[in-house]
TORKOL-4160 file (C-alpha; in steps of 0.2 Angstrom, whole numbers, padded with zeros to 4 digits, m for minus):
118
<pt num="1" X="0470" Y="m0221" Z="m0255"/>
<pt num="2" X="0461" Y="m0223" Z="m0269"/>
<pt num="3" X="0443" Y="m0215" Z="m0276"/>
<pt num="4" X="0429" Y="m0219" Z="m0265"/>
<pt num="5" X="0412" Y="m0221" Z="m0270"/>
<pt num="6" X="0394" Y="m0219" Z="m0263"/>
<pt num="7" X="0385" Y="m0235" Z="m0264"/>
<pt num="8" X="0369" Y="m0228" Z="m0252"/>
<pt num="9" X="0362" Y="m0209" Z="m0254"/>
<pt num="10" X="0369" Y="m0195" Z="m0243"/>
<pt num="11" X="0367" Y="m0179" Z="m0241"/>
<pt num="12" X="0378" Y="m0165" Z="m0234"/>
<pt num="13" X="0382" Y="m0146" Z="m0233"/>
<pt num="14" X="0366" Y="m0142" Z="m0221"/>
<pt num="15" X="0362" Y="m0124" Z="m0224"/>
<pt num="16" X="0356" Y="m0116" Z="m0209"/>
<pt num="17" X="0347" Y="m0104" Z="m0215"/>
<pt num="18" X="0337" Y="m0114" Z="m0229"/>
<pt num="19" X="0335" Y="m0129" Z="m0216"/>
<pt num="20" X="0339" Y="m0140" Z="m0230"/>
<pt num="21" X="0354" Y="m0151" Z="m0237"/>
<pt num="22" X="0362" Y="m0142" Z="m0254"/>
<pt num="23" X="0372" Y="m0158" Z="m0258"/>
<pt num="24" X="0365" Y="m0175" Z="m0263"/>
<pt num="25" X="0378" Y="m0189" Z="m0267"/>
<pt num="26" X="0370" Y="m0204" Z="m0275"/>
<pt num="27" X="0377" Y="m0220" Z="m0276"/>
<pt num="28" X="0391" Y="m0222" Z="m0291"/>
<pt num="29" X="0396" Y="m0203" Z="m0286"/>
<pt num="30" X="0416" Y="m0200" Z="m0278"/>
<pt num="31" X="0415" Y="m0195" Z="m0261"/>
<pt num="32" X="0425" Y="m0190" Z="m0249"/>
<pt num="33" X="0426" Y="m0188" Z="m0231"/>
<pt num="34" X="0428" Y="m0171" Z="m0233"/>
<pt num="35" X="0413" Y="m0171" Z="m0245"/>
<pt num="36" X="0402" Y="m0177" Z="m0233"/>
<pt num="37" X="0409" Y="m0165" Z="m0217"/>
<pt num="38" X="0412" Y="m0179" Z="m0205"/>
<pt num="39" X="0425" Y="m0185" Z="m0193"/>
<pt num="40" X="0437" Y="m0201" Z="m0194"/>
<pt num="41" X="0426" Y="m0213" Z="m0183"/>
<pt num="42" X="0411" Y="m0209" Z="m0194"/>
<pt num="43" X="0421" Y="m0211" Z="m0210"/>
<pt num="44" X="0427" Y="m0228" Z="m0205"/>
<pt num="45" X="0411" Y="m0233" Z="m0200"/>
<pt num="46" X="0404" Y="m0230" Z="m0217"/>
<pt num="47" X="0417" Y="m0241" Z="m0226"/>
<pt num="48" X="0416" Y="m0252" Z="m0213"/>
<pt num="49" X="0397" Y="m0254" Z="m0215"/>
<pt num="50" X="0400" Y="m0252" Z="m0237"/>
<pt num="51" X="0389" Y="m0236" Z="m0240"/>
<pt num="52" X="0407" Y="m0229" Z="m0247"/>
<pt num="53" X="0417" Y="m0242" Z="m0256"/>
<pt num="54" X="0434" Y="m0241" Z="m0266"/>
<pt num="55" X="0425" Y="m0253" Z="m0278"/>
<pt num="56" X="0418" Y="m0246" Z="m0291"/>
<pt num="57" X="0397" Y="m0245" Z="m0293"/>
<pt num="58" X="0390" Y="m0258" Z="m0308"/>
<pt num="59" X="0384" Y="m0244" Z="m0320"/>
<pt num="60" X="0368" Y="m0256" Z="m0327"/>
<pt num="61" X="0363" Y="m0254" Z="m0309"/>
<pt num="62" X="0365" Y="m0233" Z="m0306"/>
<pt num="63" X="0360" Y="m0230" Z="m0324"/>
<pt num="64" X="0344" Y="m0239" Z="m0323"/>
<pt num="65" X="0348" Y="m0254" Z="m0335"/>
<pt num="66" X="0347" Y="m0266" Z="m0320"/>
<pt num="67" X="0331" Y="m0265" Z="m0309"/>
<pt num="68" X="0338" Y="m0276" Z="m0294"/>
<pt num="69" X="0353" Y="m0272" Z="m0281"/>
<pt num="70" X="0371" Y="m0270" Z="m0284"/>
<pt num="71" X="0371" Y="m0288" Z="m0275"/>
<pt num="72" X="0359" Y="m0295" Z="m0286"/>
<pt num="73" X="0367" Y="m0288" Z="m0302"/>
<pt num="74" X="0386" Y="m0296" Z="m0296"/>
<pt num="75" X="0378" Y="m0312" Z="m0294"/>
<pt num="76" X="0367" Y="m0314" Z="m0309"/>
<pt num="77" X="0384" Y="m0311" Z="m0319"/>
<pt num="78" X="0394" Y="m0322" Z="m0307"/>
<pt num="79" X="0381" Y="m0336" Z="m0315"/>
<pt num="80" X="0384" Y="m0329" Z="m0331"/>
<pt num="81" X="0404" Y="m0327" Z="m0332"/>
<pt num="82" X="0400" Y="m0348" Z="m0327"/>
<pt num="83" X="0391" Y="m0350" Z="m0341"/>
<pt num="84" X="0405" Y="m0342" Z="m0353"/>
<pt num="85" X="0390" Y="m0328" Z="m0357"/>
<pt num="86" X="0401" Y="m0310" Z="m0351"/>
<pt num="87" X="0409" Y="m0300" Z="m0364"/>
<pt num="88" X="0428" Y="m0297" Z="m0359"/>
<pt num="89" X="0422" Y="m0280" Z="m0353"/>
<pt num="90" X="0409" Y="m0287" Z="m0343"/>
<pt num="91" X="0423" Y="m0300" Z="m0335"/>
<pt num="92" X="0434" Y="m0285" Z="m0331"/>
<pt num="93" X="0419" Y="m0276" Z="m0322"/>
<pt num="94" X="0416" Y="m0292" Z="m0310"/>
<pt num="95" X="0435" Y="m0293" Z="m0308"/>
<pt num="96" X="0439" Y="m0275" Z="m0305"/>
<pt num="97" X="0424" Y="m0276" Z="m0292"/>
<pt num="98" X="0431" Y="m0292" Z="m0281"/>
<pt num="99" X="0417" Y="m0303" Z="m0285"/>
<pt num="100" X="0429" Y="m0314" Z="m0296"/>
<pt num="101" X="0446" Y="m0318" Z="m0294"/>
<pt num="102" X="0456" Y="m0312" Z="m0310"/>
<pt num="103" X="0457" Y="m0330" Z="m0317"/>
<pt num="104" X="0452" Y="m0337" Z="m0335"/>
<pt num="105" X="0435" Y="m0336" Z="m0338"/>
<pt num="106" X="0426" Y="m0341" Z="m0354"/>
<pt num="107" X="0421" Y="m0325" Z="m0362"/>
<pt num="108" X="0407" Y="m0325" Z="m0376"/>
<pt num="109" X="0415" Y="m0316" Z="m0392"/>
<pt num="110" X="0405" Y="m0300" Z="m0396"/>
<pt num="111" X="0400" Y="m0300" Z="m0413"/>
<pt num="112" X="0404" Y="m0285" Z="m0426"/>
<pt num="113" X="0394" Y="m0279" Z="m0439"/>
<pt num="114" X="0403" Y="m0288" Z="m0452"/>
<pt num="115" X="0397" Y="m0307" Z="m0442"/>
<pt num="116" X="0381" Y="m0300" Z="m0438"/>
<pt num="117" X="0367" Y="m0308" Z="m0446"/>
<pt num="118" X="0359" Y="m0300" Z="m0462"/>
C-alpha cells in the first residue's frame, strides 16, 4: 500500500497519567493505522470517509499559501489548468492528486531570469 496521508487533524497516543494526547497529526502528515492505535474497521472508515488519503495534500493549502479548503484549491486550479495558466509542476500536482486525468494540458511556460523583464 502506499503512504497515507492525514487530510483532517487527529490525535493519538492518550497518556493516562497526563490525561492528554502526546501526538498530534495534522493534515499533509504520513499516518498510519498503527500511528493512530486503531482497529481495521476504524482504519477503513477513515479512508472511506477521506480524513486519510493516499493522495497526497496541496502544499499551498498546509503551508498557509492558500487560505481556502483542499477542495477549493483543486478546483481554482482545475479552472486554471483550463485556461493554460499551471506551470508543468503545478499540472503534475493536480494529476498526481486525481483531480485531472493525465492528459495534455496547456502549461504556461515559467520565465527564467534571463526572459525576465528588466
Amino acid at each position: 500500500m502506499a503512504d497515507t496521508v492525514a487530510w483532517s487533524n487527529f490525535q493519538a497516543n492518550y497518556d493516562e497519567e497526563k490525561r492528554q494526547f502526546t501526538k498530534r497529526i495534522k493534515p499533509g502528515d504520513k499516518v498510519s493505522q498503527a500511528d493512530l492505535g486503531i482497529e481495521d474497521e476504524e482504519w477503513e472508515a477513515l479512508l472511506e470517509s477521506g480524513a486519510v488519503r493516499e493522495q497526497p495534500y496541496p502544499e499551498a493549502v498546509s503551508e498557509g499559501g492558500y487560505p481556502d479548503s483542499p477542495n477549493r484549491y483543486f478546483l481554482d486550479q482545475l479552472q486554471k489548468a483550463a485556461e493554460g495558466q499551471l506551470s508543468a509542476d503545478e499540472v503534475k500536482e493536480l494529476q498526481a492528486s486525481g483531480a485531472m486525468p493525465e492528459a495534455e494540458v496547456p502549461v504556461e511556460e515559467t520565465k527564467s531570469a534571463s526572459t525576465a523583464k528588466k
